[in-house]
C-alpha positions as CSV (number, residue, x, y, z in Angstrom):
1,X,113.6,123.7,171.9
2,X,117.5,123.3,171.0
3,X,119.1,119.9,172.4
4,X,122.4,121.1,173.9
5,X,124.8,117.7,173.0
6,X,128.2,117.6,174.5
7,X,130.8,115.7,172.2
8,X,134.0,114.1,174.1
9,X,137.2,113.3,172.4
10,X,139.5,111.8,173.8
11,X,142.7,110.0,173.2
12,X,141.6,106.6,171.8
13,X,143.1,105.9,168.3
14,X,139.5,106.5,166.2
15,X,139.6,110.5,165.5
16,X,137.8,109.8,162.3
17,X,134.6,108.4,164.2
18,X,134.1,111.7,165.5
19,X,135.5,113.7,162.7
20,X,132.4,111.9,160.6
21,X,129.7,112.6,163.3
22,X,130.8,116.3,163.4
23,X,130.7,116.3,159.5
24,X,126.9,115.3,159.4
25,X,126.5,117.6,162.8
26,X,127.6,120.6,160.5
27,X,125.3,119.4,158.1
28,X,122.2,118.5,159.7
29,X,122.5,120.5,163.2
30,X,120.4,123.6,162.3
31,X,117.9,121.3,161.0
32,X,117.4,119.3,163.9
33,X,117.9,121.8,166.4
34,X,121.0,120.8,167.8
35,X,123.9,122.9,169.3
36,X,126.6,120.3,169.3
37,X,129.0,121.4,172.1
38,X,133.5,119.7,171.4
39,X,135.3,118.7,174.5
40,X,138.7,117.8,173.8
41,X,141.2,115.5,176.4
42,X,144.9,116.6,176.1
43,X,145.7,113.3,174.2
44,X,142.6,113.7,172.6
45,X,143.3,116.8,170.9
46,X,147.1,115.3,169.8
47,X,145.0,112.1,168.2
48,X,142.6,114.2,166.8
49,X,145.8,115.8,165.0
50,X,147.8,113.0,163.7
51,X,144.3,111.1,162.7
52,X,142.4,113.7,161.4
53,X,144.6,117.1,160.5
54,X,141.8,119.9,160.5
55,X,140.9,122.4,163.0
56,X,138.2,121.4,164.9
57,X,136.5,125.1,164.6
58,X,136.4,124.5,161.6
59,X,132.6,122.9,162.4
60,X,131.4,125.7,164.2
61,X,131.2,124.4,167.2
62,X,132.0,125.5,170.6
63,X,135.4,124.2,171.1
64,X,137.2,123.3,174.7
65,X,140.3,122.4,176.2
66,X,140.6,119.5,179.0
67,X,141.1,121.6,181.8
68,X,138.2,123.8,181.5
69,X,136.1,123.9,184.1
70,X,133.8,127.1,183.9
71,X,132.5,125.5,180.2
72,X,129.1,125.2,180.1
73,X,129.2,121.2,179.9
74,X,131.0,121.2,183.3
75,X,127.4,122.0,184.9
76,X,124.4,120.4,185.1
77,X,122.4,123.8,185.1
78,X,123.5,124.1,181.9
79,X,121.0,122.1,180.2
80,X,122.8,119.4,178.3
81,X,120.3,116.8,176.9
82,X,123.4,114.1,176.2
83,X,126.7,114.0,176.1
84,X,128.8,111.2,174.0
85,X,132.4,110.6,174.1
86,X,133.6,109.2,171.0
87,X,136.3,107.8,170.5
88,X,136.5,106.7,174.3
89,X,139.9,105.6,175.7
90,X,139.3,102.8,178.2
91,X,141.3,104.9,180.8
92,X,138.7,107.6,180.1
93,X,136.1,105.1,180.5
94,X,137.6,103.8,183.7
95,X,137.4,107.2,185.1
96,X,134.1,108.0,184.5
97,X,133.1,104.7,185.9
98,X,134.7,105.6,189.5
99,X,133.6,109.4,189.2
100,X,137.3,110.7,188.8
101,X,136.4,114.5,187.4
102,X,140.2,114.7,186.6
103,X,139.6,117.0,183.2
104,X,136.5,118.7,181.5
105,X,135.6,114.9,179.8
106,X,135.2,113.5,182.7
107,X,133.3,116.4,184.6
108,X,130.6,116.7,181.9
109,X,130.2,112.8,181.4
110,X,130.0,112.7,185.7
111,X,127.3,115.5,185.3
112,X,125.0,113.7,182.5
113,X,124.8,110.9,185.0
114,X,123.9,112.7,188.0
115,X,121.2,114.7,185.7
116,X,119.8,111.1,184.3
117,X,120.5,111.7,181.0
118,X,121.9,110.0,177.9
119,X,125.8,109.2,177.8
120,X,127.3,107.1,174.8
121,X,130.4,105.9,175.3
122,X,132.0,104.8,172.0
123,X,134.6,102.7,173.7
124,X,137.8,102.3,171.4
125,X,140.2,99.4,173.0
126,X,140.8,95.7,172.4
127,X,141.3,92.9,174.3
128,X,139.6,93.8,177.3
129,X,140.6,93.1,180.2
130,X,138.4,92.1,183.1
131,X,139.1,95.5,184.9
132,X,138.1,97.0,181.9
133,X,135.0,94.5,181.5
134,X,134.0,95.7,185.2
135,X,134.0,99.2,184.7
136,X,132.3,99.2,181.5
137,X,129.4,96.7,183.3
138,X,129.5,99.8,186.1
139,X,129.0,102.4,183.6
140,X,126.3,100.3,181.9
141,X,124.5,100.1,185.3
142,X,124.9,103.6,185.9
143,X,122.8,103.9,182.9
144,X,125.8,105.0,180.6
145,X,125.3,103.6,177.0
146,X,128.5,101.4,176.0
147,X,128.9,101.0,172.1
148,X,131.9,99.4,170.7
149,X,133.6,101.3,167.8
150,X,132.8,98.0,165.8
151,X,131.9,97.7,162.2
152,X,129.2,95.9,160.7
153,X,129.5,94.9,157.1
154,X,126.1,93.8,155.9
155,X,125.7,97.0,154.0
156,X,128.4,96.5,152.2
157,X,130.5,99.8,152.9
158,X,132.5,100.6,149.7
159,X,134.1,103.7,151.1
160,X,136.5,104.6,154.6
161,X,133.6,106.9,155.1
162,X,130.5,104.5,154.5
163,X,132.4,102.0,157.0
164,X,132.5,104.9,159.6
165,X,129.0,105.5,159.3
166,X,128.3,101.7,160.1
167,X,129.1,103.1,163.5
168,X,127.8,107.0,163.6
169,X,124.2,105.5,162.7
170,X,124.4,103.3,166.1
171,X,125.6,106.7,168.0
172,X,122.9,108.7,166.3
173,X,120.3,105.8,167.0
174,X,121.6,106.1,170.8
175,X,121.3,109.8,170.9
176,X,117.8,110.0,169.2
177,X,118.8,112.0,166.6
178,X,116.9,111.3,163.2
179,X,119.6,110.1,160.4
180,X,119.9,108.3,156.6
181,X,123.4,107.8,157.0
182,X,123.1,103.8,156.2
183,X,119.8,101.8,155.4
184,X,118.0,100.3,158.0
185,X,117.9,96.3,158.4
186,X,115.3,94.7,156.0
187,X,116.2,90.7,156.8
188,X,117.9,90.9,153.3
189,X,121.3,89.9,152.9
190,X,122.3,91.4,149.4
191,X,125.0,88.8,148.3
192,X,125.4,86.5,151.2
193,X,123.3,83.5,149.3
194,X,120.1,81.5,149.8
195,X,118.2,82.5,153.7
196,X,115.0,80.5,153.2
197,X,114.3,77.2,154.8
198,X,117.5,74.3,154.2
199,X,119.4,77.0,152.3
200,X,122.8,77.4,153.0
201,X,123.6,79.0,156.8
C-alpha cells in the first residue's frame, strides 16, 4: 500500500535539510512506496529560494502553496500516513502547538494529530526561549515528534551533504522509512582515542 507523506517547508533558515530529504525521496520513493506530497509556507517558499535556487517540481512531487486549502493534506480523509515539516520555524511550531490552521502547514500538521499519526517537526531556531520550550513540550505531548536540526559529528561528515544527512537519517528513523544514508552506531569512535577501561574520557 503507498504511504502518502506530507513534507512542510516553511520559513526557517535550513532549505537544504529538506532539499536533501527530497533528493533521496526522488531517489528511493518508488521503491519504498512512497508518494511524498510538498507544502510550502509563503516564507518558506522565499527561503527555499535564496537557500536552495531550484524549482521544487523539479522532484516530482505534488507541489502547494500556503493558502491551499482543498489540497489533499488539508484533510484527514485523505489518507496521510505522516507528515514532517522540515525546516520548522518556531513560529510555525508555536502554531501548531495552539491549533492555529492559519495556512495549509498548519492545517495538515493540525490534521495528522487529530488522525494519531506521525508528525516530525525539524525545529530550526536557537536560543529558545521558555515560550518556545513550552510549546514544543505541548507538541511533544500531543504526540508530535520534536527533532532539532542538530548535527552529530561522530561519522565524521567530510561533505555539506554528508553533514545534512547526519540529520535526514534521524527524520527518516522518525518516519520509518528504511535508509543507508550514514552508518549506524557500532560503540566505535574512529579517531577519538582509547574507550576501554582507564583510557582517556
Amino acid at each position: 500500500m503507498t504511504r502518502r507523506i506530507a513534507i512542510g517547508i516553511s520559513g526557517a533558515s535550513g532549505a537544504p535539510y529538506a532539499a536533501r530529504l527530497l533528493d533521496f525521496l526522488r531517489a528511493e520513493a518508488a521503491g519504498l512506496d512512497l508518494e511524498p506530497h510538498l507544502v510550502f509556507s509563503k516564507y518558506g517558499r522565499l527561503v527555499w529560494h535564496d537557500e536552495v535556487g531550484r524549482d521544487p517540481s523539479e522532484y516530482g512531487f505534488p507541489v502547494y502553496g500556503a493558502g491551499d486549502m482543498t489540497a489533499p493534506p488539508a484533510s484527514g480523509s485523505a489518507g496521510f500516513e505522516a507528515m514532517v515539516v522540515i525546516p520548522c520555524s518556531i513560529g510555525c511550531a508555536g502554531r501548531i502547538a495552539h491549533g492555529l490552521s492559519s495556512d495549509l502547514i498548519g492545517r495538515a500538521a493540525d490534521v495528522v494529530l487529530k488522525e494519531r499519526r506521525r508528525l516530525v517537526l525539524v525545529v530550526r531556531e536557537t536560543p529558545l526561549s521558555l515560550i518556545h520550550l513550552r510549546n514544543l513540550t505541548q507538541l511533544a505531548e500531543a504526540g508530535a515528534t520534536v527533532l532539532p536540526a542538530s548535527p552529530s559529528f561522530y561519522s565524521a561528515p567530510a561533505t555539506f551533504d554528508a553533514l545534512l544527512d547526519t540529520v535526514i537519517a534521524k527524520v527518516l528513523d522518525a518516519l520509518d522509512i528504511p535508509h543507508d544514508r550514514m552508518p549506524r552506531w557500532n560503540g566505535v569512535l574512529s579517531g577519538f582515542g582509547d574507550r576501554s577501561p582507564g583510557g582517556p574520557s
